[in-house]
N, C-alpha and C positions, 0 to 999 in steps of 0.2 A: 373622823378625819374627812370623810367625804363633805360635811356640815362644811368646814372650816376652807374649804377646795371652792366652794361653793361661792361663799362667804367673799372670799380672796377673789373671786371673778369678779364679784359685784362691784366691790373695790374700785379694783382695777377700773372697769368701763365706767365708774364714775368719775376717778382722777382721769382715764383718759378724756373723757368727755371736758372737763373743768381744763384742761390741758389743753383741747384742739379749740377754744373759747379764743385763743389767745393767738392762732394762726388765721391760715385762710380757708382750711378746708369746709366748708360748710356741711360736704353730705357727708363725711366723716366724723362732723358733730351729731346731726341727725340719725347715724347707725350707733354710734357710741351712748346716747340718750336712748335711742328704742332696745339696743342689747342689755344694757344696765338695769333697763323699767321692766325689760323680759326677764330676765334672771329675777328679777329681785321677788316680782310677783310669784316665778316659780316657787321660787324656795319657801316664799308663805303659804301658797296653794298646796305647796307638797307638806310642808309641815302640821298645816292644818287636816289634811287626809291621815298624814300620819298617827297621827296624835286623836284624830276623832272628834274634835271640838276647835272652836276656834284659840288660833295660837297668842292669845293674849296674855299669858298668864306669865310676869316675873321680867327681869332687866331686859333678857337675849329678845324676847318675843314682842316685846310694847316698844324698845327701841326701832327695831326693823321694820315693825308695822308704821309707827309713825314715822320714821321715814321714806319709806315706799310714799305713803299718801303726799308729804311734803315736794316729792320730786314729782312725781307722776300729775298733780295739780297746778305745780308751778308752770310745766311743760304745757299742760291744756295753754292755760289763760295765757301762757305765754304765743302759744300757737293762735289762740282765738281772738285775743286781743292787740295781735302785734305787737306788743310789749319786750321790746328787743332786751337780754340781759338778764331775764327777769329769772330765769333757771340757775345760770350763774352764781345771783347772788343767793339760792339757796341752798347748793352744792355743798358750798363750804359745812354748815350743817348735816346735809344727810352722810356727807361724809365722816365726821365726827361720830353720824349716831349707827355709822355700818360697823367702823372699827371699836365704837363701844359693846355693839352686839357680839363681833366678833371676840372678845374675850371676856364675857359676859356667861355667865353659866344659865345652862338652859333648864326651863323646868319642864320635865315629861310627865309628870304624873300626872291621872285624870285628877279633872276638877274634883276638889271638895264638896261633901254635900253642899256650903253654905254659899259657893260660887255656882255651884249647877243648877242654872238657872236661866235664859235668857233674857231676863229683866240684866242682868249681870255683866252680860255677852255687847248688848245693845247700850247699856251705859259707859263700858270699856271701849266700844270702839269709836261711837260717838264723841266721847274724850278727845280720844286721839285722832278723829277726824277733823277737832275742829283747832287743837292743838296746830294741824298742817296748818290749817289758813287763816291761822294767825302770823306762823312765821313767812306765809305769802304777804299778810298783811306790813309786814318789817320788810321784807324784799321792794314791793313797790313802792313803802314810804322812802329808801334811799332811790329807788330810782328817780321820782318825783324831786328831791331834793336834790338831783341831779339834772333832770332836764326844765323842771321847772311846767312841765305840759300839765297842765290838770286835769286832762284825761285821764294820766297814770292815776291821779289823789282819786278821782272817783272807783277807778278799778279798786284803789286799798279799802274804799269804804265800802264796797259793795262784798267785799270778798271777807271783809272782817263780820259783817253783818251775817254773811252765810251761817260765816264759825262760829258767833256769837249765837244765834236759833237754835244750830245745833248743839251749842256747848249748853244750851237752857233744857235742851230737849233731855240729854245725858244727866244733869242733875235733875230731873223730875224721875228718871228710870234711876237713877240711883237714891232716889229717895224710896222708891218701889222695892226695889233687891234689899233695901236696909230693914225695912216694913217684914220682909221677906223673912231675913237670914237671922236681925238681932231682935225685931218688934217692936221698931223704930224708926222713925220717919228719917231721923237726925241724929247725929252723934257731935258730939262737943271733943273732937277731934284736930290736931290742926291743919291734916288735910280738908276737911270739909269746911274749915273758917279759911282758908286757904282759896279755897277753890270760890267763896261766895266774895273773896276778896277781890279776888281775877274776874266773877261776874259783876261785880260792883263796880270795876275800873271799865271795862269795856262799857258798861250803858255808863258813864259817865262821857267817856270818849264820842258813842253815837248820840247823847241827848246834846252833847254843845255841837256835836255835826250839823244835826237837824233843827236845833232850835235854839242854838247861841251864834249860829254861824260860823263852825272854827272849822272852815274848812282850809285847804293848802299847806303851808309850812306846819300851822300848831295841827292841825292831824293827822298830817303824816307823822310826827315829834311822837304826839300819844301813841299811834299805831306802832311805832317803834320802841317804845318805853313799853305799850304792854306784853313785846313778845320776851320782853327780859322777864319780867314781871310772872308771866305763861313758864318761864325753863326753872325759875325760881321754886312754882308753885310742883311742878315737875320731877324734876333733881332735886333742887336744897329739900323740899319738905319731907319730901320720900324718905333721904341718904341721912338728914340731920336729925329731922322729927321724929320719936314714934307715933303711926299712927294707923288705923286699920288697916289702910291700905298700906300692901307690903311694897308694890312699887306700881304704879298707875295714878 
């Protein structure tokens, strides 16, 4: 009950936050984003205490995590880059993945031998760290298609590039935890043809950035087409496919 009390706060300061976007008060936006990103962090930090490991494991705990990093990244580069709006448009999402957490059944049980491992840990969260800035990546593609600045287009490409390192980084550690757990590098799975699909489309995205020239309209267009592409490989493959992974 307490969990769900919690949960319900988080909510709240974030629809409040997406809500005061639309008035005047600006430091009432500012406390509504830092109480949202406080709680939100809490409830991971506490859950992860609780629990004794990091809370990655199953729907409740990989949605709330990636969304914590989605909101809490948006707000940086939104803060460092003056990039007005840019939280806004990811709102919508994190909000989506708090009320998915919240009826979402949680898993407490320690990890299994063939998860306990931090090859495991470092591959799971890297995921989903790069998971966020991608959908940073779709956020500044419509802003760009909004104002037209191309300052916005280079913050998408620079911020997809981040995610894209680290999403390379997360498939070399989980090619390690595979090595680990099954004695295999690779599994003919369709999360992992899944996942080298979504690495496939991103370097095609940053090879025509840097060396076809598609910068502007067509890359902000692809940076938005691959965070579809990112929820597909996400949700659809997880919920529709079977595949090793139970949901990550």
């Amino acid at each position: 009950m307490t969990d769900k009390v919690i949960l319900a706060a988080i909510l709240a300061a974030y629809a409040l936050r997406l809500y005061s976007a639309f008035g005047q008060g600006g430091i009432l936006r500012s406390i509504f984003a830092v109480a949202a990103l406080t709680l939100h962090g809490g409830y991971i930090l506490w859950r992860g205490v609780s629990l004794g490991r990091l809370p990655l494991m199953g729907v409740h705990d990989t949605v709330l995590f990636y969304a914590f990093c989605a909101a809490a990244f948006a707000l940086i580069v939104e803060w460092r880059r003056k990039i007005a709006g840019l939280s806004i448009r990811v709102l919508p999402i994190v909000i989506t993945l708090v009320l998915v957490g919240i009826f979402s059944q949680k898993v407490d049980s320690p990890l299994p031998p063939v998860l306990n491992t931090y090859w495991f840990e470092l591959h799971v969260a890297l995921s989903f760290i790069s998971y966020a800035l991608f959908t940073l990546g779709m956020g500044l593609g419509l802003i760009y298609l909004k104002t037209g600045d191309m300052g916005d287009e280079r913050v998408q490409y620079s911020t997809i590039l981040t995610g894209y390192s680290l999403f390379s980084l997360s498939m070399v550690f989980g090619g390690i935890w595979a090595q680990y757990a099954w004695g295999t590098y690779w599994l003919w799975t369709p999360k992992e043809l899944w996942t080298t699909i979504l690495w496939l489309y991103y370097s095609l995205y940053l090879h025509g950035r840097l060396v076809r020239g598609w910068s502007g309209r067509p890359a902000a267009w692809l940076g938005i087409a691959g965070f579809a592409l990112m929820m597909f490989l996400y949700l659809g493959v997880s919920v529709l496919l079977k595949s090793s992974h139970t949901f990550s």
